[in-house]
TIFIGU-644840 format. One record per residue (C-alpha): residue in three letters; x, y, z negated. Coordinates in nm, 3 decimals. Layout:
% residues N
ala / X / Y / Z $
...
END
This chain:
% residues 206
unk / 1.367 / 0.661 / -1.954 $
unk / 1.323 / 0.586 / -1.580 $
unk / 1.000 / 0.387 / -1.484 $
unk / 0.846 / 0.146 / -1.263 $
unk / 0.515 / 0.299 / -1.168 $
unk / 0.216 / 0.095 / -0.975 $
unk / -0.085 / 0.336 / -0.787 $
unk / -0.258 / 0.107 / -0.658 $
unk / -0.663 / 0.193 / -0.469 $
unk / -0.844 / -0.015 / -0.193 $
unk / -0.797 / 0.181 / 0.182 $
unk / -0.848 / 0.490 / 0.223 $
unk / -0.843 / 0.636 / -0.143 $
unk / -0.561 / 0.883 / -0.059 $
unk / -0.259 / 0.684 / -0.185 $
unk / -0.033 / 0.804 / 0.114 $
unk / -0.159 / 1.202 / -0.006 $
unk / -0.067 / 1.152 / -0.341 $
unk / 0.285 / 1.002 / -0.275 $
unk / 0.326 / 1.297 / -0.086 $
unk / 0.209 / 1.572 / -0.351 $
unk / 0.498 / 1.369 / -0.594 $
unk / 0.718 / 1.398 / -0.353 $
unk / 0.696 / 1.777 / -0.298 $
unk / 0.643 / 1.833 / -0.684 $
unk / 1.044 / 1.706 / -0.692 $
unk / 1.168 / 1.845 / -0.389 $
unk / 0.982 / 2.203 / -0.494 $
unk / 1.201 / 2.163 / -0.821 $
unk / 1.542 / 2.143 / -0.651 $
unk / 1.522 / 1.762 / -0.675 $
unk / 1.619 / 1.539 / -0.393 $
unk / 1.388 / 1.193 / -0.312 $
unk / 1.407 / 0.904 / -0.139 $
unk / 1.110 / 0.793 / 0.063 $
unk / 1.022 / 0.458 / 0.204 $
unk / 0.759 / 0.354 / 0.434 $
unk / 0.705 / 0.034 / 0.647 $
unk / 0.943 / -0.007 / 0.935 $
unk / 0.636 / -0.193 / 1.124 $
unk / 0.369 / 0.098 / 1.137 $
unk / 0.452 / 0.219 / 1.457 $
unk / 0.123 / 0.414 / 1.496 $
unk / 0.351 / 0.763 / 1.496 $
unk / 0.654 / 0.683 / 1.698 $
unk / 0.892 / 0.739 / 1.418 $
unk / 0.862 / 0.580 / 1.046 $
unk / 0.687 / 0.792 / 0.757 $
unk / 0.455 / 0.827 / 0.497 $
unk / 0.095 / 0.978 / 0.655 $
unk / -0.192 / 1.071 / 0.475 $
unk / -0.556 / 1.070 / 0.667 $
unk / -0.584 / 1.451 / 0.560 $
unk / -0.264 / 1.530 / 0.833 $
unk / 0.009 / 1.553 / 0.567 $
unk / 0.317 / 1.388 / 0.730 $
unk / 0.717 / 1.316 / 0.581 $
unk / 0.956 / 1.112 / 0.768 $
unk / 1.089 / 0.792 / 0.549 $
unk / 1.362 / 0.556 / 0.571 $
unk / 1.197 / 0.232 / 0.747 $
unk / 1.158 / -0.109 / 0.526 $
unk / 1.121 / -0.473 / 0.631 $
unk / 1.171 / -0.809 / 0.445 $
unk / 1.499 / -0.757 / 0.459 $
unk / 1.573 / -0.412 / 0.302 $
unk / 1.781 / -0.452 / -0.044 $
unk / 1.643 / -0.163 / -0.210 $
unk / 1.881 / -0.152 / -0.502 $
unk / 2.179 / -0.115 / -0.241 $
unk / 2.024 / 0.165 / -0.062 $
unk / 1.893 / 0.328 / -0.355 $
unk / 2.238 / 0.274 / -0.507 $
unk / 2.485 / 0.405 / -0.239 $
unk / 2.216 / 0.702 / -0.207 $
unk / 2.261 / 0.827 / -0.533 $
unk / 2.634 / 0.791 / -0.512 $
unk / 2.629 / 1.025 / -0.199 $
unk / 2.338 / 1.226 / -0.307 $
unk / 2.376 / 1.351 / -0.696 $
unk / 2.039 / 1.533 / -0.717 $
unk / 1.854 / 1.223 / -0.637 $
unk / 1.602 / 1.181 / -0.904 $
unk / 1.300 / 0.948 / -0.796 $
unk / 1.217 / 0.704 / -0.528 $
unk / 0.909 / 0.688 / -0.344 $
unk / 0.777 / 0.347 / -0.202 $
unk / 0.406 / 0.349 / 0.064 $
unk / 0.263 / 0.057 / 0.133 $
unk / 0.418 / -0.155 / -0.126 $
unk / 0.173 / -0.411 / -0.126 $
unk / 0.447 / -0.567 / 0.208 $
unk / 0.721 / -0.638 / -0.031 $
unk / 0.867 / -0.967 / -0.133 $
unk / 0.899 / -1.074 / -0.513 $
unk / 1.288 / -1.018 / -0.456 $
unk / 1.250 / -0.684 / -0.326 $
unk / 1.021 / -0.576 / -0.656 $
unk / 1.322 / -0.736 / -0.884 $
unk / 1.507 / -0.481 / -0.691 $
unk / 1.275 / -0.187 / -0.804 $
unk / 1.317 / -0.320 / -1.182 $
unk / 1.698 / -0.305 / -1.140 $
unk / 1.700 / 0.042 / -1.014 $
unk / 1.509 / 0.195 / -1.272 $
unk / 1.716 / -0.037 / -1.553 $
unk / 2.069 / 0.036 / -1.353 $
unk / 2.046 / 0.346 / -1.165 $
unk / 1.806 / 0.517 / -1.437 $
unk / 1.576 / 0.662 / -1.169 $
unk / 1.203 / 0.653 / -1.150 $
unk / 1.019 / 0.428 / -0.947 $
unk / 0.679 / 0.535 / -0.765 $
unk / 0.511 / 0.236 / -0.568 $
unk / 0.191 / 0.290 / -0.406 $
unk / -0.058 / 0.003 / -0.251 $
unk / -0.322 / -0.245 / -0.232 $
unk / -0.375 / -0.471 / -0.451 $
unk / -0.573 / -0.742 / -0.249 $
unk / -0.555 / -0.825 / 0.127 $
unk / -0.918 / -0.832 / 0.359 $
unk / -0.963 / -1.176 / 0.234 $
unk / -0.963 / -1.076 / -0.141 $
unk / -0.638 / -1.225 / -0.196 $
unk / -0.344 / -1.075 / -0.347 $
unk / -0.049 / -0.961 / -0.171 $
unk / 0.275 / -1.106 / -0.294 $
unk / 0.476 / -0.759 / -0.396 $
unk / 0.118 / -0.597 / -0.567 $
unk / 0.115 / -0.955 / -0.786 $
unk / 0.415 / -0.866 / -0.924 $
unk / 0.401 / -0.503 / -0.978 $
unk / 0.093 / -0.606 / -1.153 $
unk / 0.338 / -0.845 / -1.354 $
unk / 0.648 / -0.593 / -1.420 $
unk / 0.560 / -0.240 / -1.374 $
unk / 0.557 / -0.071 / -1.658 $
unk / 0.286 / 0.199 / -1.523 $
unk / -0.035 / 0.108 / -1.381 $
unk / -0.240 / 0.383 / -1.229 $
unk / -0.552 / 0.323 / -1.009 $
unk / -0.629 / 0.567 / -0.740 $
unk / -1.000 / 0.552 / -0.716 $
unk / -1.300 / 0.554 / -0.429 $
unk / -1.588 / 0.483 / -0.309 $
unk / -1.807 / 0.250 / -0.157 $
unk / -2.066 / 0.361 / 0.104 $
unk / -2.315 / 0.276 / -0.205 $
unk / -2.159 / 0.533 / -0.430 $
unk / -1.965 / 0.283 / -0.635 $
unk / -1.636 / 0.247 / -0.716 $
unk / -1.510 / 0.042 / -0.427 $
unk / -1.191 / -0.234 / -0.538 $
unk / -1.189 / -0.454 / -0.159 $
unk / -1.073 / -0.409 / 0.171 $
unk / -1.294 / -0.529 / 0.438 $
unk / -1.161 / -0.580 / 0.795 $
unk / -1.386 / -0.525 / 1.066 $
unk / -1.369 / -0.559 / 1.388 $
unk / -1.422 / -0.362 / 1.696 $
unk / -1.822 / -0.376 / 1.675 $
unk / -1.806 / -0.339 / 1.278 $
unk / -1.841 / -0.663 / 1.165 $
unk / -1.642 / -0.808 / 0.874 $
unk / -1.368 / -1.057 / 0.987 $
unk / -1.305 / -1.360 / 0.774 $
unk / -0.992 / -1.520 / 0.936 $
unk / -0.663 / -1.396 / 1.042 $
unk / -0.296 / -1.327 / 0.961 $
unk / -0.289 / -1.099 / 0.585 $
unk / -0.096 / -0.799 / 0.787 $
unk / -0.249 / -0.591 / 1.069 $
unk / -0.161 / -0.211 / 1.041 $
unk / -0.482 / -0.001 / 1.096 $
unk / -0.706 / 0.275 / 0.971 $
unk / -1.071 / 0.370 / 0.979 $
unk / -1.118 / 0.142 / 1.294 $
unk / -1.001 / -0.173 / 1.140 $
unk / -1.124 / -0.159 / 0.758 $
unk / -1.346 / -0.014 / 0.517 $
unk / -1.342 / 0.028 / 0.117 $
unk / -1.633 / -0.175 / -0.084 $
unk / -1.759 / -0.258 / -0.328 $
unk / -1.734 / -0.626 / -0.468 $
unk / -2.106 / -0.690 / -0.399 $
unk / -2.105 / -0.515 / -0.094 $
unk / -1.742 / -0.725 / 0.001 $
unk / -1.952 / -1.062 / -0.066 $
unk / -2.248 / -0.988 / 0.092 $
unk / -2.145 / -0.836 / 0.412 $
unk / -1.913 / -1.162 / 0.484 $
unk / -2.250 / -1.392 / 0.344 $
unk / -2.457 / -1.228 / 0.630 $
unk / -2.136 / -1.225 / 0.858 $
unk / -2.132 / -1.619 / 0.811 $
unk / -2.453 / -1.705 / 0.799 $
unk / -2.532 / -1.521 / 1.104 $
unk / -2.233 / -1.705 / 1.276 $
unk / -2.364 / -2.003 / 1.148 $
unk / -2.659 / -2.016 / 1.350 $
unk / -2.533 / -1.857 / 1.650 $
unk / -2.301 / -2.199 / 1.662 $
unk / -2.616 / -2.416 / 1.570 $
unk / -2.788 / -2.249 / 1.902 $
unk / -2.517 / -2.359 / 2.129 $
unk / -2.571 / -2.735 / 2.019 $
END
């Protein structure tokens, strides 16, 4: 019975690689996939899934607006081997667009395999992550590590000299430059010094 699956890691824990290794595990089978990445990373030139160790796949682009099941569903009409969909950066859909990813794996009978964040830089959760959280019916976390050796859960933005950024809009596409993976204590008390050191800066130009 086809599945909704959830990976879900804070940055950097190798979610893009591991989509890719599913991917090929089909393909190498004589399976055919379907990969989706976000239409707005433009980092490349061209839209795909990349992993930080150089692995690279070209994907077909998604935005607000993509209807999933339709796609998905005139695919496998045209494409009879199709046998699992592959979703990066999931964490940018809409609640509609997961609804979508419960009908195709209901309707179409093909797997589902979403892979994201869970929680945005300001420790909130993104709005298609709350509800694979909800409705997928696999939940697999893709672990790493903080720079203290635990498991790290948040995603810090920082910003060009390193320090943690508090305010903003939830989506800015970056890497290495613009976040790092923490730990909760280390996610707290990087934006406590961040604030209390901005605090006083603001108290010396009085």
């Amino acid at each position: 019975m086809a599945k909704l699956h959830f990976y879900y890691s804070a940055m950097n824990a190798g979610k893009s690689t591991t989509l890719l290794q599913s991917a090929y595990n089909y393909v190498e089978r004589g399976m055919q996939v379907l990969l989706f990445a976000p239409s707005m990373d433009n980092r490349f030139g061209t839209v795909a899934v990349h992993s930080r160790i150089g692995l690279f796949q070209e994907a077909v682009g998604f935005d607000p607006e993509t209807d999933f099941f339709e796609r998905a569903e005139r695919e496998k009409n045209s494409v009879p081997n199709l046998k699992c969909i592959l979703i990066d950066e999931v964490h940018f859909l809409k609640k509609e667009q997961i609804k979508q990813l419960t009908k195709i794996t209901s309707e179409l009978g093909l797997p589902v395999l979403c892979y994201g964040l869970r929680s945005d830089f300001m420790g909130e959760p993104f709005e298609g992550s709350l509800y694979l959280l909800a409705w997928a019916e696999e939940l697999i976390e893709i672990k790493t590590i903080c720079k203290c050796g635990k498991k790290a859960t948040m995603n810090m933005r920082i910003d060009e000299n390193g320090f943690p950024v508090e305010e903003g809009e939830q989506v800015k596409i970056g890497g290495n430059e613009s976040y790092l993976s923490t730990c909760m204590s280390h996610f707290r008390e990087a934006n406590r010094v961040f604030a209390r050191e901005n605090s006083l800066e603001m108290k010396g130009k009085i």
